[in-house]
C-alpha positions as CSV (number, residue, x, y, z in Angstrom):
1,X,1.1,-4.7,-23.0
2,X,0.7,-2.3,-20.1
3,X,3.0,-2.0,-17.1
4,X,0.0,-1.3,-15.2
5,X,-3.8,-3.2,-15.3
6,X,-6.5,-1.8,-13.8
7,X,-10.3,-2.3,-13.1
8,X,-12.7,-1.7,-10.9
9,X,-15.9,-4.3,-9.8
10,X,-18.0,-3.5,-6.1
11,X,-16.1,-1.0,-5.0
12,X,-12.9,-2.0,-5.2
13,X,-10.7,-0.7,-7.4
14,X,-7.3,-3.1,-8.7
15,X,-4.4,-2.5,-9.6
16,X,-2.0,-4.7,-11.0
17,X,1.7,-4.7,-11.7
18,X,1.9,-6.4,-15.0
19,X,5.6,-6.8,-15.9
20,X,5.4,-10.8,-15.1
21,X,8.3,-11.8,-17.8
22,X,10.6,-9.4,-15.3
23,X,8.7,-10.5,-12.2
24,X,7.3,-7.2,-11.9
25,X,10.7,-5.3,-11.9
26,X,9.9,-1.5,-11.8
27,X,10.0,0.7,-14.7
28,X,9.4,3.9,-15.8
29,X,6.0,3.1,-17.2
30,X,5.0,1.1,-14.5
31,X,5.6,3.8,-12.0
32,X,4.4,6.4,-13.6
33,X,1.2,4.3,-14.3
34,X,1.1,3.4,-10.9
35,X,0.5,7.2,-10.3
36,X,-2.3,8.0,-12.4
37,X,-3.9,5.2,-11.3
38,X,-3.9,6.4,-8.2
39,X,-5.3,9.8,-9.0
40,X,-8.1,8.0,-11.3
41,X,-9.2,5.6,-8.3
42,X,-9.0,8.4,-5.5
43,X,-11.5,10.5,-7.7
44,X,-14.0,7.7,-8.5
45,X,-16.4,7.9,-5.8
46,X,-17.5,3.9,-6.9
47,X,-13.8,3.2,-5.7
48,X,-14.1,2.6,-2.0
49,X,-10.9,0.4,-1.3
50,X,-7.6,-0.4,-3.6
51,X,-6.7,-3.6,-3.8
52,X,-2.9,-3.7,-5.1
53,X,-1.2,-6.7,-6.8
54,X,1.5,-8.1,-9.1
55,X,1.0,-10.5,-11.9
56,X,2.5,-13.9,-12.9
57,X,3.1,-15.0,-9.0
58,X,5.0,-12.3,-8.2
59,X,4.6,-9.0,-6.7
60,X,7.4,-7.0,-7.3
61,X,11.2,-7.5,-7.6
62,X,12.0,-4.1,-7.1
63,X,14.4,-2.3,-9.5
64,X,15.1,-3.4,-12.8
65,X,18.8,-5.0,-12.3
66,X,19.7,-5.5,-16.3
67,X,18.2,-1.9,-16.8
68,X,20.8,-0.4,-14.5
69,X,23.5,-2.1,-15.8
70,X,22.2,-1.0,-19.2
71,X,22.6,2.4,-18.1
72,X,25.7,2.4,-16.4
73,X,23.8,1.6,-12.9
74,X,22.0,3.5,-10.8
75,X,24.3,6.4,-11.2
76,X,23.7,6.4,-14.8
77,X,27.3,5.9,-15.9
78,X,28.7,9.1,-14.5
79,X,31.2,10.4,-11.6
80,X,28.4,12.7,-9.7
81,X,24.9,12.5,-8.9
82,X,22.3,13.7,-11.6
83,X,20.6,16.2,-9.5
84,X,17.9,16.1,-12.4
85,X,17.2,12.2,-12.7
86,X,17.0,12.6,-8.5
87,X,14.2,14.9,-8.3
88,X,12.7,12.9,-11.0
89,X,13.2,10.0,-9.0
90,X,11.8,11.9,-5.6
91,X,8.8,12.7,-7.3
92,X,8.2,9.5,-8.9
93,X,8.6,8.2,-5.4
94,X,6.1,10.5,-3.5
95,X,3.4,10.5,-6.2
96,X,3.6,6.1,-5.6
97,X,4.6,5.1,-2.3
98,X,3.9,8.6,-0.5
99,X,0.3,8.8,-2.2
100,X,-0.6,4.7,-1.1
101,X,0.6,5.6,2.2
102,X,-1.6,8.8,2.5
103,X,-4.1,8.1,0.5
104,X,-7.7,8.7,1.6
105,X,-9.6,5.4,0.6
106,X,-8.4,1.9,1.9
107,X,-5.3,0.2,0.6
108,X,-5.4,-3.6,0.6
109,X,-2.2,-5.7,-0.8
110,X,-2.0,-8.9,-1.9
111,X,1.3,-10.5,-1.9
112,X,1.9,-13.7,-4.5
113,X,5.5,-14.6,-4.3
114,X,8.7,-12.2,-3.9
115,X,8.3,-8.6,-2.4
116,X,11.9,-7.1,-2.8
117,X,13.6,-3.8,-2.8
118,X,11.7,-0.9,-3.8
119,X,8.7,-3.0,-4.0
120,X,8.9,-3.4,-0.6
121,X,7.9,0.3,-0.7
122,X,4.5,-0.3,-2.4
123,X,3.7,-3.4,0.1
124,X,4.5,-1.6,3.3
125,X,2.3,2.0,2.7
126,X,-0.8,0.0,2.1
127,X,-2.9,-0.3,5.6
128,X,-3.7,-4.0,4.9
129,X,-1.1,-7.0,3.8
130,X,-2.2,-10.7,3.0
131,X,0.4,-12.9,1.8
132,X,0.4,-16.9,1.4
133,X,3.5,-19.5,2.6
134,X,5.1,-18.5,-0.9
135,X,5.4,-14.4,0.0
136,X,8.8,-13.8,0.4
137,X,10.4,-10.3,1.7
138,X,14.1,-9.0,0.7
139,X,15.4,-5.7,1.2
140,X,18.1,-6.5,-1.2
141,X,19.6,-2.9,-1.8
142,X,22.9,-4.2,0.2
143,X,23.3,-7.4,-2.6
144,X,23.5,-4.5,-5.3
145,X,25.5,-2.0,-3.8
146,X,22.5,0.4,-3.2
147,X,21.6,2.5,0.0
148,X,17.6,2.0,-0.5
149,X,14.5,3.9,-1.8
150,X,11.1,4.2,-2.1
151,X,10.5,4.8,1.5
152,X,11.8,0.8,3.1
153,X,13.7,2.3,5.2
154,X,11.7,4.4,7.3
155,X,8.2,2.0,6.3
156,X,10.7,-0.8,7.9
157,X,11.6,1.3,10.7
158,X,7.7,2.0,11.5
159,X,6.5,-1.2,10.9
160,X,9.0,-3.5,12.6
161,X,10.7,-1.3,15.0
162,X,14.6,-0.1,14.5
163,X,16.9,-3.0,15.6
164,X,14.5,-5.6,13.1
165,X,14.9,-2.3,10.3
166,X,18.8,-2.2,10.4
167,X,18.7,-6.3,10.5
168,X,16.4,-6.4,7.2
169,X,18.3,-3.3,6.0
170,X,21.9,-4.9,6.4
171,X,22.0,-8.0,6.1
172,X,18.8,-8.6,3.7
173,X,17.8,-12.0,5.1
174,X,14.9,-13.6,3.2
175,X,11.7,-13.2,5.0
176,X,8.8,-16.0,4.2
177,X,5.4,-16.8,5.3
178,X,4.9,-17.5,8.8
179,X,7.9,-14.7,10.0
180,X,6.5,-12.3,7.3
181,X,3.1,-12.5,9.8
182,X,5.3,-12.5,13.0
183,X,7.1,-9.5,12.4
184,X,3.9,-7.5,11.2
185,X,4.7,-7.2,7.5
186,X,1.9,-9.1,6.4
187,X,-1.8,-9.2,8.5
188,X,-3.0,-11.9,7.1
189,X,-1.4,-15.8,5.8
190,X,-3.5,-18.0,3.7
191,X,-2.9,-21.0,1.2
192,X,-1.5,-20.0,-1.8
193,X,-4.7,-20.6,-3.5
194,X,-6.9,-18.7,-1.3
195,X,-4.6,-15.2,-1.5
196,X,-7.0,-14.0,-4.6
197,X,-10.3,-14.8,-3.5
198,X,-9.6,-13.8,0.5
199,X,-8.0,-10.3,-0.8
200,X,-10.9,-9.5,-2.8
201,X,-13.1,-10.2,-0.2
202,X,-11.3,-8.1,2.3
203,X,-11.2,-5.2,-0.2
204,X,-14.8,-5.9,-0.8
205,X,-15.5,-5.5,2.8
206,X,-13.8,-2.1,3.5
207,X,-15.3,-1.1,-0.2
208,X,-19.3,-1.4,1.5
209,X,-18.0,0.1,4.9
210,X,-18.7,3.3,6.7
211,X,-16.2,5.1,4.1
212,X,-16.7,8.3,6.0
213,X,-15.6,6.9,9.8
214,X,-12.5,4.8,7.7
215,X,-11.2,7.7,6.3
216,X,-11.3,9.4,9.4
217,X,-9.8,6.2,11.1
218,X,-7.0,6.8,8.5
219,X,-6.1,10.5,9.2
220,X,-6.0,9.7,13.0
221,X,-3.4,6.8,12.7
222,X,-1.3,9.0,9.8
223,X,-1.0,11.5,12.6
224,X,-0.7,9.7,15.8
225,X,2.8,9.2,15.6
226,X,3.6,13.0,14.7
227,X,1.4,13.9,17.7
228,X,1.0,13.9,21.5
229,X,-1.8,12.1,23.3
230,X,-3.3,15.0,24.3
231,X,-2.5,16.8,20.7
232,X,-4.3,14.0,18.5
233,X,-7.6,14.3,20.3
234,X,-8.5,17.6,19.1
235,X,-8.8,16.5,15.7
236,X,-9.9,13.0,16.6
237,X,-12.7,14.3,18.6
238,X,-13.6,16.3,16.0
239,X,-13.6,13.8,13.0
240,X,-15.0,11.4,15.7
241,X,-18.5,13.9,15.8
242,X,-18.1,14.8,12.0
243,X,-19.0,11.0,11.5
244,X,-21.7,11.0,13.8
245,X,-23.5,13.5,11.2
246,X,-23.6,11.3,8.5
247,X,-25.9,8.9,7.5
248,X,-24.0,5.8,7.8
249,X,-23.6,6.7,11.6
250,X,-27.6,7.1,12.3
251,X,-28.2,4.4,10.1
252,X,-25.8,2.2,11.8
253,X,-27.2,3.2,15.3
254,X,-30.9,2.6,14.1
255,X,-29.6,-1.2,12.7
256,X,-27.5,-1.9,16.3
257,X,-31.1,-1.1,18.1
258,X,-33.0,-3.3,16.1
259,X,-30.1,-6.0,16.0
260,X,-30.1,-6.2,12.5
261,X,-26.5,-5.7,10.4
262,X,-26.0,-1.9,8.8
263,X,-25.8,-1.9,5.5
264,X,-23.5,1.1,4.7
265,X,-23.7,3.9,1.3
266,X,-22.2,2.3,-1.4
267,X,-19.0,4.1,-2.8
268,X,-16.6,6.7,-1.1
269,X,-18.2,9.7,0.8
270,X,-16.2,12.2,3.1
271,X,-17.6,13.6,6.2
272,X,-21.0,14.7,7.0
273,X,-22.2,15.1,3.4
274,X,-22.5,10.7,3.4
């Protein structure tokens, strides 16, 4: 059975962590086929949002606990650090959490049950989080002995501000339902039930939208905090007229005229060529 399910139905494009029996513990095959599904969905133009899961009520436990002991632990059994398995590891972690984070089309996760460690990673690059009463947040690194990867730290540290980070980070209080959506590390809370059927539908909706204006909407907010006010609206400005070419935009304006709803260009189209 795969580490990794994927499919894709109007628009959207899932993926699924699919390690249930391990409550979606990360391997090596899961990461790595987290990856290439990545690069497969960002060069299918039908793909026009990602919606990312986990399988079997969970979304993912983060590391793989009896696989590090297996191996010695993290340090794989020996007295100094394999400078080898780390840039294997770095990688790994750019081509996952750096590439959600980054990439171009819409990221939507859905969060059934526990989101720990490095699987916090995953959850906190996408743009959009829905979780249910049963989502559950835990940094966990500190319970193992580990310093942290996959980005939580500095995704923490963005997200929820530095004092909250270090608190999460330390002390690795469990985090459920209503505080998950009061610190910002979900956007949305429904019933259990409902967290399917409402994620689909919200990847569904950024799927049929203005993919052009979205991914230009993405690149502004990626560099906002690297910029200056007056720095970020050069390239805003610029994107901002880009859009105005395509025909989503003049279709868009001709529908608000009329007061009728726009019906946007099915799959994912960059700048004025949509």
């Amino acid at each position: 059975m795969s580490d990794i399910l994927t499919s894709v139905s109007q628009g959207v494009g899932t993926i699924t962590l699919n390690r249930p029996d391990r409550r979606n513990a990360l391997s090596p095959a899961m990461v790595d086929g987290l990856s290439q599904a990545l690069t497969d969905m960002e060069a299918d133009s039908a793909v026009g949002a990602v919606l990312l899961t986990g399988a079997g009520g969970t979304f993912c436990s983060g590391g793989d606990v009896q696989e590090f002991e297996a191996r010695g632990g993290e340090g794989g059994g020996g007295d100094t650090v394999d400078k080898e398995a780390e840039q294997q590891q770095l990688q790994r972690q750019l081509a996952t959490v750096g590439r959600l984070y980054r990439f171009p089309k819409p990221v939507v996760a859905a969060l059934p049950g526990a989101v720990a460690g490095a699987g916090m990673g995953f959850a906190l690059a996408a743009d959009l989080r829905i979780g249910s009463p049963r989502t559950l947040f835990a940094t966990a690194f500190a319970g193992v002995g580990l310093g942290g990867d996959f980005g939580v730290a500095w995704l923490l540290h963005q997200l929820v501000g530095p004092a909250k980070a270090r608190e999460l980070m330390f002390l690795s209080p469990r985090v459920r339902g209503e505080e998950c959506l009061q610190l910002g590390l979900v956007n949305t809370l429904v019933e259990e039930d409902q967290l399917h059927d409402r994620s689909v539908e919200l990847a569904t909706q950024l799927a049929h939208g203005p993919s052009a204006a979205l991914g230009a909407m993405k690149q502004n907010l990626l560099q906002a905090p690297h910029s200056t006010l007056e720095d970020a609206m050069g390239p805003e400005v610029a994107r901002h007229k880009e859009t105005g070419l395509t025909q989503d935009h003049k279709d868009a304006v001709s529908a608000f005229v009329q007061k009728q709803t726009p019906t946007f260009s099915p799959g994912w189209h960059e700048g004025a060529s949509s």
